[in-house]
Each structure stands twice: as C-alpha cells, then as structure tokens.
C-alpha positions as CSV (number, residue, x, y, z in Angstrom):
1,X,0.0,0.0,0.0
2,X,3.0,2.8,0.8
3,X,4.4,1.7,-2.4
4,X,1.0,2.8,-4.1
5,X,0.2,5.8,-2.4
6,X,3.9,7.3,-3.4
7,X,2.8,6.2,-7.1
8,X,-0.2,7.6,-6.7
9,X,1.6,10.7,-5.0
10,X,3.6,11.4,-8.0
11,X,0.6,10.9,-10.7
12,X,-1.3,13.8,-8.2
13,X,1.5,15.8,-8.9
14,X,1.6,15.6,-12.8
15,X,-2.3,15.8,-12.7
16,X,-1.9,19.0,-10.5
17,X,0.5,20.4,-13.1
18,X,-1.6,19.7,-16.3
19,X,-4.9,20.5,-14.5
20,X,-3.5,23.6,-13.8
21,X,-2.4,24.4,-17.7
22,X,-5.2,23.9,-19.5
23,X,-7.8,21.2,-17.3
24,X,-7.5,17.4,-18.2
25,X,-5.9,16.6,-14.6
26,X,-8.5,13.5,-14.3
27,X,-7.6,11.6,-17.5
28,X,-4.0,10.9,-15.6
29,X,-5.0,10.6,-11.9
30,X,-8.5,8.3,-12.6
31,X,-7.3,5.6,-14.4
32,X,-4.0,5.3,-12.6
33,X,-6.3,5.3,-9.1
34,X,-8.8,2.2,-10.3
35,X,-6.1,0.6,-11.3
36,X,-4.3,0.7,-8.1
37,X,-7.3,0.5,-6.1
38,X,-8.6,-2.4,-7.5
39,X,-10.0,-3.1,-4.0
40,X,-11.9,-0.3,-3.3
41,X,-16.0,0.7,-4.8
42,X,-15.7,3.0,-7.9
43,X,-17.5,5.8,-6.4
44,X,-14.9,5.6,-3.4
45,X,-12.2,6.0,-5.5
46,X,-13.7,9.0,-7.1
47,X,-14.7,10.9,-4.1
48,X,-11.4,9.8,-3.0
49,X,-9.5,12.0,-5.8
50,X,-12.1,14.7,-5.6
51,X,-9.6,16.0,-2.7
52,X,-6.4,16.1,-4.8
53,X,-8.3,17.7,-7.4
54,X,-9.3,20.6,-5.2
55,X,-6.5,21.2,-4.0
56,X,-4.1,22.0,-6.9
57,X,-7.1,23.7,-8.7
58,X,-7.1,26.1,-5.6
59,X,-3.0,26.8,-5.4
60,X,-3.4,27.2,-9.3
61,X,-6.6,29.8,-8.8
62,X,-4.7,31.5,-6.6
63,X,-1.6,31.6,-8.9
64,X,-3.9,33.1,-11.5
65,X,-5.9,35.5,-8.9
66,X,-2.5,37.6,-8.6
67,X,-1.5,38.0,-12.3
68,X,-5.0,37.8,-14.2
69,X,-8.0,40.4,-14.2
70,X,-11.1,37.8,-12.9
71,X,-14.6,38.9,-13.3
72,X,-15.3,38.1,-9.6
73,X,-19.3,39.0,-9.3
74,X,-19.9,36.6,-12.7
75,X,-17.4,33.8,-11.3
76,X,-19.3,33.8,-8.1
77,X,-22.9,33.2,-9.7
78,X,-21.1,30.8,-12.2
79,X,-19.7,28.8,-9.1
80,X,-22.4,28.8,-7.0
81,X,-24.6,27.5,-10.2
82,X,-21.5,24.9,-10.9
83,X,-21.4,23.4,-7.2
84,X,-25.3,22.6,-7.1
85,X,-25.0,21.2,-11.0
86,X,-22.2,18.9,-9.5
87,X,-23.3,17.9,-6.3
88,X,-26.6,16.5,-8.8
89,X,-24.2,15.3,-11.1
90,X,-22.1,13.3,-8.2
91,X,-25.3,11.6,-6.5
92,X,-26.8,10.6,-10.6
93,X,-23.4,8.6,-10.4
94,X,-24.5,6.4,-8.0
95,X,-27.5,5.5,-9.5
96,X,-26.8,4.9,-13.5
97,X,-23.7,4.1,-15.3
98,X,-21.9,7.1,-17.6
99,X,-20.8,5.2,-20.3
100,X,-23.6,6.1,-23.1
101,X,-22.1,9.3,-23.2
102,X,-18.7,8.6,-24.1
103,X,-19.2,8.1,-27.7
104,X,-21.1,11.6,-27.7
105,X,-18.0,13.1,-26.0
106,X,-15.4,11.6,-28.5
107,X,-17.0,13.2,-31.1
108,X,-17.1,16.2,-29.8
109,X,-13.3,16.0,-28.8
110,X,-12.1,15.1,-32.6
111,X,-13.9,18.3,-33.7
112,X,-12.6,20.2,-31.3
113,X,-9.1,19.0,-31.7
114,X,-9.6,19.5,-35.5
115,X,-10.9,23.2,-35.0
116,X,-8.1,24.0,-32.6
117,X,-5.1,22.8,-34.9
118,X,-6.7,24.2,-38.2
119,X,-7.7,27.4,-36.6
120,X,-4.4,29.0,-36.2
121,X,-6.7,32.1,-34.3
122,X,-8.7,30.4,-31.8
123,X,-7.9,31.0,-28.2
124,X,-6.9,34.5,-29.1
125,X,-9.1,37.2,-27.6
126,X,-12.2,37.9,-29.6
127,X,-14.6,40.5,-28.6
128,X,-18.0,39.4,-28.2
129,X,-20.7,41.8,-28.8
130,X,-22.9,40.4,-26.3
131,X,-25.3,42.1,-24.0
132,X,-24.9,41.8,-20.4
133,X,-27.7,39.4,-20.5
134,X,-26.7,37.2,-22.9
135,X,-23.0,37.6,-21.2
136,X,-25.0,35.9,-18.0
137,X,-26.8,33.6,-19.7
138,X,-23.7,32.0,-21.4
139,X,-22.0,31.9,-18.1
140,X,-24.8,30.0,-16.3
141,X,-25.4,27.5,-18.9
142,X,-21.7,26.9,-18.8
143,X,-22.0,26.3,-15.2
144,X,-25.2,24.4,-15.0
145,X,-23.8,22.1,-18.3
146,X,-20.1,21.4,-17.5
147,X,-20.6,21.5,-13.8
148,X,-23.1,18.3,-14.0
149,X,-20.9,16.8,-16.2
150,X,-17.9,16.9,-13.9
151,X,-20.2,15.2,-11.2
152,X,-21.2,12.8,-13.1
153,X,-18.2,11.7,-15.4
154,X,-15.2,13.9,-14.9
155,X,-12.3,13.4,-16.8
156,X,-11.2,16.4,-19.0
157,X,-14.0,18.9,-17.4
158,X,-11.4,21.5,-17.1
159,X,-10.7,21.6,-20.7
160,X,-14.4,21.6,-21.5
161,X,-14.9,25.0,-19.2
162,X,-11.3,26.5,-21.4
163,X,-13.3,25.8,-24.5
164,X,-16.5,27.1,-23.1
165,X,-14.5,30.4,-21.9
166,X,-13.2,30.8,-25.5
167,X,-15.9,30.0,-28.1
168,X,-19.2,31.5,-26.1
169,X,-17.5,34.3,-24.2
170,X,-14.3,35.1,-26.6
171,X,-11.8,35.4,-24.0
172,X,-8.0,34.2,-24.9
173,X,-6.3,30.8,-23.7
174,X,-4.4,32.1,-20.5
175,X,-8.3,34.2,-19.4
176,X,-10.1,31.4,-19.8
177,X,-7.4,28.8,-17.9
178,X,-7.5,31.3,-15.0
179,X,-11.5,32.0,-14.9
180,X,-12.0,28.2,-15.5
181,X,-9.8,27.4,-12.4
182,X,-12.8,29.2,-10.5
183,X,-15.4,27.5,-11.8
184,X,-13.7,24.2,-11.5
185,X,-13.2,24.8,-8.1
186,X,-17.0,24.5,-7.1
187,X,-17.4,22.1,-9.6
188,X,-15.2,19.9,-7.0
189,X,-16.6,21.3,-4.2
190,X,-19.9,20.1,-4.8
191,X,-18.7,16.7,-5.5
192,X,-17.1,16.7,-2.4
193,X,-20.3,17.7,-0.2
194,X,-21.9,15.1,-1.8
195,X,-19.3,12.1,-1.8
196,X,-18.7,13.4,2.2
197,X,-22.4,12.7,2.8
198,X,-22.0,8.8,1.3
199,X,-19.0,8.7,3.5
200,X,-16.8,7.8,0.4
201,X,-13.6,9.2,0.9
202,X,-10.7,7.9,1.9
203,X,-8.6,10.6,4.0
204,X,-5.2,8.5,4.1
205,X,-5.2,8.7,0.1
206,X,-6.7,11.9,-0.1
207,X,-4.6,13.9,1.8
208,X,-1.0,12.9,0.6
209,X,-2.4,13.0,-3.2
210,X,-4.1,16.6,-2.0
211,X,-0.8,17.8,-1.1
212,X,1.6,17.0,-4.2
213,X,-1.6,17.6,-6.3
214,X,-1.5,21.0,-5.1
215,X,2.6,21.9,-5.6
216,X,1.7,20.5,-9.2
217,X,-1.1,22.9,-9.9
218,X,1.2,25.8,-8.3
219,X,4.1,24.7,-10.8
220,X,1.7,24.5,-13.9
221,X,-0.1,28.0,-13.2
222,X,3.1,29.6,-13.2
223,X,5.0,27.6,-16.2
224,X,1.2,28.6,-17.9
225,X,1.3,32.5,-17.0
226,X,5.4,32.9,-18.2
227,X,4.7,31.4,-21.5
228,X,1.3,32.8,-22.6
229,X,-1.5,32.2,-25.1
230,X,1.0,29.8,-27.6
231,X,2.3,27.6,-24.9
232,X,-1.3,26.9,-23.4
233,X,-3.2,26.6,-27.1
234,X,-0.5,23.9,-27.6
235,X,-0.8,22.0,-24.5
236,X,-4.6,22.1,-25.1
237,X,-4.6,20.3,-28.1
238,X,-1.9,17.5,-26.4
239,X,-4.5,17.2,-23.7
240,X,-7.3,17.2,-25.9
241,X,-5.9,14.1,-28.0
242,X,-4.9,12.4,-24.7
243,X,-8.9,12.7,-23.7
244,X,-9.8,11.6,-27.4
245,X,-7.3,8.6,-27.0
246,X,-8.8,7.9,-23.9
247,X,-12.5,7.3,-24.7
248,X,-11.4,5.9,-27.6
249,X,-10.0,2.9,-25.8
250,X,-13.2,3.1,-23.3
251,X,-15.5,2.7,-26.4
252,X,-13.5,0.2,-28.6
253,X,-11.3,-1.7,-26.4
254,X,-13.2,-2.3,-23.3
C-alpha cells in the first residue's frame, strides 16, 4: 500500500501540473487510481480524488488570482450555479452508469481537436458583442452544463470549461485557464459535499495525493502565466488528444 500511495503521489503531482495548464488533470490521476485500487468501490475511489483535485485547482486559482484580471461578481454566480450542478451530477453517479455518453464526447473532442489545430486564431481574444444578459446567460449555462458533467463523469471537465471560456464568451487561452480554475473549483466542491455525505472518501489517500496535487497545480499556473497564449493553445490540443485517445480505448477496447 506505501508503495502505491507514493505512485499515486507522483501521478497527483503531474495531474496537479496539467490541471493547472489547460484542465485534463482527471484523465491521468483516474485511471492510474482504479487501477491501483482495485480493492476499493468505484465511487470511493472517485470521491477519494475529488480532494487532490481541489486542492491543486485552488493553489493554481490562486496563482492566476494575482496575475490575471477575474470577473469576480460573474465567477461567483457561475460557481455557486456549478457546485449545485455537480453535487446533482455526483449523486446521478450512484445510480446509472456514464458510459452512453462517451461516444457523444469523443465526437465532440475530434472536432474540437480538429478546430483547434486548423484554426491557427482560436484562443486568441475575440470581442464578443454580447449584451450583459446574454454575457450571464452564457455563463450560467456553462456552469449548469459542465458543472453536472464533472459530477457525473469527470475526466477532461477542465478543458471543457477553457473551450467554453473561449468559443461563447471570446476570452483568450491564458483568461479562460485562470477563470476556469474558478469554476472548476465549485465544480469539486460540490462533488465533495456530496461524496462526504456517502461517507466515500478515503482521507489517508486523499490527503497525501491533496498535497503533491496541489505543488503540481502551483508549478503548472506559473509555467502557464510565463509562456502565454501559444504555450497553453499547444498544450490544449496534447490534452485534448490524450482525452480523445482515452474514450477511444473506453469505447472500442473495453
């Protein structure tokens, strides 16, 4: 079991560090978890990670808090819509399997991988010439969308809530990592009330896999905020294609 938990250590740590980047953290530190959990319930091990998760999403918020101008009164209605949307998502996880919308999702992922790489433009900033309204309505379906999703399947939210940031409310790669990073955080949050609740988290994995979780997400905020817009539309597309490999092998292989 120590040998694990250091394993597991050191994939919180790379999670933390990609999480931070551009969102994707999941897609490493899931599947290495059920694999070396074996002996634990699914949704234990999920609730289990939810911790690490937090926790370098919060040191990476923070990172972005000092260097990026955040839209705090629209974060904090986004979040608050995101933590309820999750804490639904989390408990519909208990009750139905998630795998009918995989093959959805890897559409959806090879067109936006496609889009990205031929779009030599997108993630740059693009003014939007929307009302205030329509500014909050975005925002909340964003919220209420990906924030249910992340409860109830996970893996590669945080990428989902980049793209959202850039396509419906035209902000640039490095804005929407850092306003993301907000919303994600609720989005975990309310996962965590609810998976507290069950009494499904393990606190002896948790809290080690918290800790280097969160040095990883302070590591990747910064290496994100000296490189810029470039570095982070290219490490999008890598972790896109690592999320389209992914459900690939889910759909085909398993």
């Amino acid at each position: 079991m120590t040998t694990d938990l250091v394993i597991l250590c050191i994939i919180a740590f790379l999670a933390g560090f990609v999480d931070a980047i551009v969102g994707g953290g999941g897609l490493i530190q899931t599947p290495a978890a059920l694999v070396l959990l074996p002996q634990y319930p699914v949704a234990t091990v999920i609730g289990t990670l939810k911790i690490p998760a937090f926790s370098g999403t919060s040191f990476a918020a923070a990172q972005y808090a000092r260097r990026v101008q955040l839209n705090y009164p629209l974060l904090g209605s986004m979040a608050a819509v995101a933590f309820c949307a999750a804490f639904a998502g989390s408990k519909l996880l208990t009750l139905v399997s998630n795998g009918f919308m995989k093959p959805f999702l890897l559409v959806v992922l090879v067109a936006v991988a496609i889009y990205t790489y031929s779009k030599k433009n997108f993630g740059d900033h693009t003014a939007k010439e929307h009302t205030t309204q329509q500014q909050w309505t975005y925002a909340i379906l964003i919220s209420l969308l990906i924030g249910f999703y992340d409860g109830f399947i996970g893996p590669g939210a945080g990428s989902f809530l980049v793209l959202a940031f850039i396509t419906l409310l035209g902000f640039d790669f490095l804005h929407s990592s850092a306003n993301a990073k907000f919303v994600n955080l609720a989005t975990n949050l309310g996962s965590i009330c609810f998976f507290l609740i069950s009494g499904k988290i393990i606190f002896a994995i948790a809290v080690p896999m918290a800790v280097c979780n969160g040095l990883g997400g302070i590591f990747g905020a910064r290496l994100a905020l000296l490189k810029g817009n470039r570095f982070i539309r290219i490490f999008f597309l890598v972790v896109v294609s690592a999320t389209i490999i992914r459900f690939a092998y889910d759909i085909f292989f398993r």
